[in-house]
C-alpha positions in Angstrom: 144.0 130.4 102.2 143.6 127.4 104.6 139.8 126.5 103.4 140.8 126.4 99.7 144.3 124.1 100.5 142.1 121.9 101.7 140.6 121.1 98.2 143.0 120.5 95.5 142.8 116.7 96.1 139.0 116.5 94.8 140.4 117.0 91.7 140.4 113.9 90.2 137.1 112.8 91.9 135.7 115.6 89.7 135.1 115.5 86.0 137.1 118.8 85.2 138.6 121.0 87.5 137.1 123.8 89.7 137.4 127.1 88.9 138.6 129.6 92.0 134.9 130.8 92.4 133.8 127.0 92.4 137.0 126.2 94.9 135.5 128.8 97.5 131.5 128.1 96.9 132.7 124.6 98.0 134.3 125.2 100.7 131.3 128.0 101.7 128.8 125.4 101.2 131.5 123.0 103.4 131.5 119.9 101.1 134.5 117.5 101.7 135.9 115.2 99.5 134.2 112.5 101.0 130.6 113.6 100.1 132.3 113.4 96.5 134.0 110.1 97.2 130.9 108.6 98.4 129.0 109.9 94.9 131.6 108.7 92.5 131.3 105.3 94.8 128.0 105.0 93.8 128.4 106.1 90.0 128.3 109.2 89.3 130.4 111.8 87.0 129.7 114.9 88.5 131.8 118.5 87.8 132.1 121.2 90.9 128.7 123.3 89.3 126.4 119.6 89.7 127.7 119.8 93.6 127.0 123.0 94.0 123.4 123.0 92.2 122.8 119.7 94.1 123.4 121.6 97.5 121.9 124.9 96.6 118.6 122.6 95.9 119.0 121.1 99.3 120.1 117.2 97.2 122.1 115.3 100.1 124.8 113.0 99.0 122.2 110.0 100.6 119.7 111.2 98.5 121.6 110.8 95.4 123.4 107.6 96.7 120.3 105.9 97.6 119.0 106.9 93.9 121.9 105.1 92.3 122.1 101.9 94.9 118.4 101.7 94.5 118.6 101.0 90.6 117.6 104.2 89.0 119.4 106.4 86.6 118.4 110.2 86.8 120.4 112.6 85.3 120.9 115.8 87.6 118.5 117.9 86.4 116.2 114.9 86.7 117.1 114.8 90.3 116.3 118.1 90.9 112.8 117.9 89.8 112.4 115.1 91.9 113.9 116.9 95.0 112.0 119.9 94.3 108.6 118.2 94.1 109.1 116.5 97.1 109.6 112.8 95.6 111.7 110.9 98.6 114.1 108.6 97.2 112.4 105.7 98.3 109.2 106.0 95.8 111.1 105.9 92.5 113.3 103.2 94.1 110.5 101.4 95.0 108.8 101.3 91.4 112.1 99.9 89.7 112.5 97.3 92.3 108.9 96.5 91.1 110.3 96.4 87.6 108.9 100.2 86.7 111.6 102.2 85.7 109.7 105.8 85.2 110.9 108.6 83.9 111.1 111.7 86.6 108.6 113.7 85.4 106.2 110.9 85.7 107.1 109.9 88.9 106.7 114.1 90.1 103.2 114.2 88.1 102.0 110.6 90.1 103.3 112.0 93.7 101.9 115.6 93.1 98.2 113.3 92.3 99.2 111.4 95.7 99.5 108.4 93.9 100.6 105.5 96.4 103.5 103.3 94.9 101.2 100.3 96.2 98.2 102.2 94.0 100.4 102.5 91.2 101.2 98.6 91.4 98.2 97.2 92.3 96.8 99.0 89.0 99.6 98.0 87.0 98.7 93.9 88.1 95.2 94.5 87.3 96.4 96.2 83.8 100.1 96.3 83.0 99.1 98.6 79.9 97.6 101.2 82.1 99.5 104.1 81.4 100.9 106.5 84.4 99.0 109.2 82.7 95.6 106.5 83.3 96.7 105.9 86.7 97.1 109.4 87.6 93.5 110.2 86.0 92.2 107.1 88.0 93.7 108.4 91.1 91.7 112.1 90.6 88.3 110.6 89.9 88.6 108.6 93.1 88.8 105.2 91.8 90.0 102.9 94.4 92.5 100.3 93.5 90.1 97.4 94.7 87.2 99.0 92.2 90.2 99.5 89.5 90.8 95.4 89.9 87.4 94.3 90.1 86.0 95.7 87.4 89.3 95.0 85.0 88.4 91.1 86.1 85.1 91.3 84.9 85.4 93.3 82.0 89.3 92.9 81.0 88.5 95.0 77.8 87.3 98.2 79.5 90.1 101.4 79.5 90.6 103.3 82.5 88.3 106.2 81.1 85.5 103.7 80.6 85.8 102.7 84.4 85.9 105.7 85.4 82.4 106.3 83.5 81.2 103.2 85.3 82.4 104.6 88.6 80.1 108.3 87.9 77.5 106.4 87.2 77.4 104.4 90.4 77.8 100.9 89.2 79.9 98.9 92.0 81.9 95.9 90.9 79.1 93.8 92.5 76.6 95.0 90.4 78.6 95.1 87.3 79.3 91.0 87.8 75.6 90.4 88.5 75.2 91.6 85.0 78.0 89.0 83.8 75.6 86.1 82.4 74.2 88.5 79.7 75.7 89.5 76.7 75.8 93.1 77.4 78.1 96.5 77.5 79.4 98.0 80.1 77.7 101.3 78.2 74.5 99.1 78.1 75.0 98.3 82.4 75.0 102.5 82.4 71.5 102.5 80.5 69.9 99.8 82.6 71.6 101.4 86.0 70.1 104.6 85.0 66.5 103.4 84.3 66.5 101.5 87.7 66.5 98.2 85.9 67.0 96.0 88.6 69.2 92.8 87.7 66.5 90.7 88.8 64.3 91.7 86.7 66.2 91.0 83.4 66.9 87.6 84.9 63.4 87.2 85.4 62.2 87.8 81.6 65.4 85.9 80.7 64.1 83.0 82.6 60.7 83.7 80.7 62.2 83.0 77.5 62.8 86.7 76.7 66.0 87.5 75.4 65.8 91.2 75.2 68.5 94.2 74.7 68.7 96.4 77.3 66.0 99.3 75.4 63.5 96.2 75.2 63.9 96.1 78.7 63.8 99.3 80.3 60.4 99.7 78.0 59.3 97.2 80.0 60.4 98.3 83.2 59.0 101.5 82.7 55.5 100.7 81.3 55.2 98.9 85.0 54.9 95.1 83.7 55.9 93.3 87.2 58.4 91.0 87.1 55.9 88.3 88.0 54.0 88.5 84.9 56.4 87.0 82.2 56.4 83.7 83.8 52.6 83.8 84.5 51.9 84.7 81.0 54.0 82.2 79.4 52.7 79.1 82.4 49.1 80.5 81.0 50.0 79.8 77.6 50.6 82.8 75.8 54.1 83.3 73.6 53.1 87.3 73.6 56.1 89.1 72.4 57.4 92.1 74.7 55.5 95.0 73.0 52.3 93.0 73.3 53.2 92.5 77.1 53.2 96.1 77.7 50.0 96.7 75.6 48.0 93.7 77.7 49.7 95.4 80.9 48.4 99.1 80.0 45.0 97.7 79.2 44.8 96.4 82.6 45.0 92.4 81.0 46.6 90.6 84.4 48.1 86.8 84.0 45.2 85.2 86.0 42.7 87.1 82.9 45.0 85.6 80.3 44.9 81.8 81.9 41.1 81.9 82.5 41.2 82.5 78.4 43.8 79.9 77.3 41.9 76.2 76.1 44.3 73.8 75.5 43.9 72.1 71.8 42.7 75.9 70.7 44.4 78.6 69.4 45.0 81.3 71.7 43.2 84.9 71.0 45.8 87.5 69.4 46.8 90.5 72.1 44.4 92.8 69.9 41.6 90.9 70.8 41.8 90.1 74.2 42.9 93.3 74.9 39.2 94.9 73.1 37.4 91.9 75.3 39.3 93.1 78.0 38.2 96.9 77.8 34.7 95.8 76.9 34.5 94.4 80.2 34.0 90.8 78.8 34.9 88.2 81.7 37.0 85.6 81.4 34.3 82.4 81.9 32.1 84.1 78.9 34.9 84.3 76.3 35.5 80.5 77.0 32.0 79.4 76.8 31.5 81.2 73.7 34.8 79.2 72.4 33.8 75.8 73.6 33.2 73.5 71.5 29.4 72.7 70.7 28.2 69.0 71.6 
């Protein structure tokens, strides 16, 4: 047979010898002993049955010899789950020219996500421990590398799942540094975020002298105090802690009440009391007349 003369000098380019079938699914399949030059070139061992898998699979020679040239070491089987997900030979090469050598079924579960080798990398520089299990994750909930490396540079501690909990919860990167100056969790940025806490406000009792945790705060928030009145309380005098500013602000007690009561060189009335003046309809000028000192 003229097709199968045409083979016997493979042999040694092959790790064992064909059999008779293998001789004639080679030459069926009409692969020359160049495409096997060209693979042992390039480092691999392969027997007749890895040719003939490669080529039932639809693996060119390039394919493989781009593989090998490229830096990565698959294994055939390997190889064919890359080929047969779709993976061109240019993504894993890309990763270990990056440094990341991945195994294949981590590179075929990170292109069937979509994953971008310039995702994957710009997540790995924000966090080389990100895992490609993370960065797959990540990818799904829509995280955006930009978010991914903003938020890591605020809060380098966070995991992936915690950002993308941030992310639900609407809380862009700008909003998570306007939160930097206090000593707070991203879990507590959530709460506030959820009670419509604007940053401003905090800032504003912070400025005040209130150092609160976030409940303290959204208390506050949502008993109405404006963010106005901590600073007018404290310029008319008062060192009211945050439960009594809510009770003076139910009771309908406004700043310019409480500086019309403060006398300087006196001791200010407790938050009980103003508050009963306050209810009783008492103004202001009486309570300080009462208080004055007699001549």
């Amino acid at each position: 047979n003229r097709e199968l003369r045409r083979f016997p000098p493979m042999c040694w380019l092959l790790t064992q010898k064909p059999s008779a079938q293998e001789w004639l699914l080679l030459a069926l399949h009409d692969v020359a002993a160049a495409t096997i030059r060209d693979l042992k070139d390039a480092g691999y061992s392969v027997a007749a049955k890895d040719i003939l898998r490669l080529r039932q699979n639809g693996v060119s020679a390039d394919y493989l010899v781009m593989l090998r040239r490229g830096g990565c070491e698959f294994s055939i089987d390997d190889i064919l789950k890359l080929r047969r997900a779709g993976v061109q030979a240019e993504y894993p090469v890309t990763l270990k020219k990056a440094g990341f050598e991945l195994p294949a079924s981590e590179i075929v579960s990170l292109r069937h996500s979509g994953v971008a080798v310039e995702y994957f990398l710009s997540l790995k520089k924000a966090d080389p421990t990100v895992s490609s299990e993370q960065v797959v994750k990540l990818r799904h909930s829509g995280i955006g590398a930009e978010y991914f490396t903003g938020v890591r540079q605020i809060l380098p501690e966070v995991s992936g799942s915690e950002i993308i909990k941030l992310r639900n919860a609407g809380i862009s990167a700008d909003y998570l540094k306007q939160w930097r100056s206090f000593d707070i969790s991203w879990e507590d940025v959530i709460k506030l975020r959820s009670a419509g806490v604007p940053v401003e406000y905090a800032t504003a009792l912070k400025t005040a002298g209130y150092a609160l945790a976030p409940d303290p705060i959204i208390k506050l928030r949502h008993a109405g105090v404006p963010v106005d009145y901590f600073g007018a309380v404290k310029k008319a005098g008062f060192d009211l802690t945050w439960e009594e500013l809510i009770q003076l602000r139910r009771a309908g007690v406004t700043a310019e009440y409480l500086a019309a009561l403060h006398a300087p060189g006196q001791k200010n009335l407790s938050a009980e009391v103003i508050i009963d003046l306050r209810r009783r309809g008492v103004p202001a000028e009486t309570i300080k007349q009462i208080r004055a000192p007699a001549n």
